[in-house]
N, C-alpha and C positions, 0 to 999 in steps of 0.2 A: 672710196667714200666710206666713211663711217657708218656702221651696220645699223645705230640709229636712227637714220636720216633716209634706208634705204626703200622703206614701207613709205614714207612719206610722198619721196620722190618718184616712185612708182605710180601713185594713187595722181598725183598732180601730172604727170607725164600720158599719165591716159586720155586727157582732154587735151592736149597739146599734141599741132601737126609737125613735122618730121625736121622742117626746114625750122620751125621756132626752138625745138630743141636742141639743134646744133648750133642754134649762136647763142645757147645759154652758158650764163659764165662759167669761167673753169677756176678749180680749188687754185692752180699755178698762178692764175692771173691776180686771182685777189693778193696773195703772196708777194707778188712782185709787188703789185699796188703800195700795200701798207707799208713793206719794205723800201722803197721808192720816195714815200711821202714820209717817213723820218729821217730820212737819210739825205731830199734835197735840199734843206735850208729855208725852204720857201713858205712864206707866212698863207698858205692855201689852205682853205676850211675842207673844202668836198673834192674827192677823188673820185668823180663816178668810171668805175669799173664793166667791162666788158659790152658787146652789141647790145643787147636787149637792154640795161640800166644806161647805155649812152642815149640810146632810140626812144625810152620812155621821158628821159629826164630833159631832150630837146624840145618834145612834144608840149612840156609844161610852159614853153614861152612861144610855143607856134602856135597851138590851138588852145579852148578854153578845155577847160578840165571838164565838162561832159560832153564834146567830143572826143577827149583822150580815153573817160571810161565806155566810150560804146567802141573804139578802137580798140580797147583790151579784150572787151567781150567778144570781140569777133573774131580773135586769135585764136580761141578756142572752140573747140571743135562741137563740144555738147549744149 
């Protein structure tokens, strides 16, 4: 990780419990991703990337958007 992103990460990681931080995306994943989406052909707009942006961006067509925000707020810890 890039040393300026490192205070950042730290500071948001604080309020986050242990199991949410391991299925946060990883640098390799987006990589592939964007790699993947020029190179298959396919006229696809949105690549969502990793657990956590698959698990939010499902939620935006299962539930109404203020029970998706009171489910973010209670991932976190403080």
């Amino acid at each position: 990780m890039h040393t300026a992103y490192a205070r950042l990460t730290s500071k948001v990681n604080e309020g986050c419990r242990k199991e949410q931080i391991a299925n946060y995306i990883k640098f390799e994943d987006v990589a592939d991703t964007v790699f993947a989406a020029v190179a298959d052909g396919k006229d696809q707009l949105r690549y969502v990337v990793g657990k956590d942006a698959i698990g939010l961006y499902s939620d935006r067509f299962e539930i109404d958007p203020e029970a998706q925000a009171q489910k973010i707020r209670t991932s976190f810890i403080f």
